[in-house]
Every structure is written in structure tokens, then in C-alpha cells.
C-alpha positions, -999 to +999 in steps of 0.1 A: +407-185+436+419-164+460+444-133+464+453-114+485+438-141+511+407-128+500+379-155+472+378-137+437+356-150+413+368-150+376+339-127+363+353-108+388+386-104+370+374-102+336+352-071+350+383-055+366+407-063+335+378-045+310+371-014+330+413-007+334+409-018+296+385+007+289+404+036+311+437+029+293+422+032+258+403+059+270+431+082+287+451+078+254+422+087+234+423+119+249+463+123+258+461+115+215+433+143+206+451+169+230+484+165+207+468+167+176+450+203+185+483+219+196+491+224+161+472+250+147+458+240+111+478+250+079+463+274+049+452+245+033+436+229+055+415+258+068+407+263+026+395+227+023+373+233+053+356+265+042+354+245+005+338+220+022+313+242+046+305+263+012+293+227-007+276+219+020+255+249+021+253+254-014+233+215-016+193+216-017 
């Protein structure tokens, strides 16, 4: 097959198609995780989290 007048092989393709794949999903990953941590946690949440830290600790 060629394009751009030059011979590209279909595993060729596949490879390019997976690693812009795996950019995309990994760029929105991120652009996702950043948006959740600009809210700072409410009351509860930051008292299920020391619950949770004071089980954990408490367990043999």
C-alpha cells in the first residue's frame, strides 16, 4: 500500500494507530486526574479517610 508515494506495510499502521491510541487515552487520563484534584476534598471525605487510616492501623 502506499501513501504518501511512499510502501507502508499494514503492521505498520496498526503500530502507528496503537501508539496515538495509547497517547490519546493517556493524555486524558491525566487532563481527567488533574480536574479531579482541583477540588479540594469535603469534611467528609477527609473523616472517612482518617476512619479508614485509623482501621487500618488498628488491624494485627
Amino acid at each position: 500500500m502506499k501513501i504518501f508515494g511512499k510502501h507502508v506495510f499494514p503492521g505498520q499502521i496498526v503500530l502507528f494507530a496503537s501508539g496515538v491510541l495509547f497517547l490519546a487515552s493517556t493524555t486524558y487520563d491525566v487532563h481527567r486526574s488533574i480536574k479531579n484534584n482541583q477540588t479540594p476534598p469535603t469534611k467528609e471525605q477527609l473523616e472517612a479517610l482518617q476512619d479508614f487510616i485509623r482501621s487500618r492501623r488498628s488491624s494485627p
